[in-house]
C-alpha positions in Angstrom: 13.0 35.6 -14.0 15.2 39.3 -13.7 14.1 42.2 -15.5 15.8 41.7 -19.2 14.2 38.2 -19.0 10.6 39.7 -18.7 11.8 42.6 -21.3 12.6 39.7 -24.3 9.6 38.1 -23.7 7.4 41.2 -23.5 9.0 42.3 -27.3 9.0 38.9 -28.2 5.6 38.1 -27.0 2.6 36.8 -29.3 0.5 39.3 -30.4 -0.2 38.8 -34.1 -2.7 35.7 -33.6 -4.8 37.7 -30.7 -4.8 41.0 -33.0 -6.2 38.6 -35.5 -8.8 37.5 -33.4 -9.9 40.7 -31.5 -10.4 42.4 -34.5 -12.7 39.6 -35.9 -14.9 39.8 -32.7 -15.1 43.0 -32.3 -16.2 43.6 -36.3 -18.3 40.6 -36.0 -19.9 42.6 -32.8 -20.5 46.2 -34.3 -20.5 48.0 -37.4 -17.1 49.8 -38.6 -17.3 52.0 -41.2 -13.3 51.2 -42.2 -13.2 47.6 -41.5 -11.4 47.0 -44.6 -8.6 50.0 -43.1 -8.3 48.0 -40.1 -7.1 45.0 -41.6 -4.8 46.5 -43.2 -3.1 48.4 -40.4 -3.4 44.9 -38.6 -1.5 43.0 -41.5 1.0 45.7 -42.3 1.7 45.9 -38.2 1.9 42.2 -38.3 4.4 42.5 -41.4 6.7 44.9 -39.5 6.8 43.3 -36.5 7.7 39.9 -38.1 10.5 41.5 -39.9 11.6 43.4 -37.0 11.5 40.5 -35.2 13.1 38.0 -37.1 16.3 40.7 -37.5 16.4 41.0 -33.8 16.2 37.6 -32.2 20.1 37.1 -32.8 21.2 39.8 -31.3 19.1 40.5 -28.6 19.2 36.4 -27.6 23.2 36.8 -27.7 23.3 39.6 -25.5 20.6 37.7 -22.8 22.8 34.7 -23.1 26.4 37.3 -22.9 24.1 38.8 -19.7 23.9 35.3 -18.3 27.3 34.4 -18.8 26.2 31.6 -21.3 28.0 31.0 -24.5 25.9 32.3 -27.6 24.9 30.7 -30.5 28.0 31.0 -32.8 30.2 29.6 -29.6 28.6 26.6 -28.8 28.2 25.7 -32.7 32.5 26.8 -33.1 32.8 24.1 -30.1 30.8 21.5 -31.6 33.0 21.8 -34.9 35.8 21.7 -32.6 35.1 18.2 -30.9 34.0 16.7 -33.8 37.7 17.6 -35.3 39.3 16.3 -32.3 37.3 12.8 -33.2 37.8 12.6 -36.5 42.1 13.0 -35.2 41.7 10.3 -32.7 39.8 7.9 -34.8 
């Protein structure tokens, strides 16, 4: 795995699940005065990131795939449409 692999899956990585949990134990472990301020920095983190997220896989998949000299996404579908075409002439 090169160095822009490791960088998608470190952005893309899971996080929002183990923020979820670590911040369960650790208020089930000790007392915090602003539990009820923690959660919601955790959900409106969570909220960005998915957003951020889901507007960046496209691109940043299409340029790893560009990168690796693979087609991207819109390609392979444009080819797909193009064979069945060619079928549906033969036949």
């Amino acid at each position: 795995m090169n160095v822009a692999e490791r960088s998608v899956i470190s952005f893309f990585g899971i996080r929002g699940i183990g923020s979820i949990f670590y911040l369960a134990f650790a208020l089930e472990k000790a007392e915090f005065p602003q539990a009820r301020e923690l959660w919601a920095i955790l959900g409106f983190t969570m909220l960005v990131s998915i957003s951020l997220h889901g507007v960046l896989a496209t691109p940043v998949m299409n340029w790893l795939d560009r990168r690796h000299g693979r087609k991207i996404a819109a390609e392979l579908s444009e080819s797909e449409e193009d064979e069945e075409v060619k079928v549906a002439t033969v036949e």
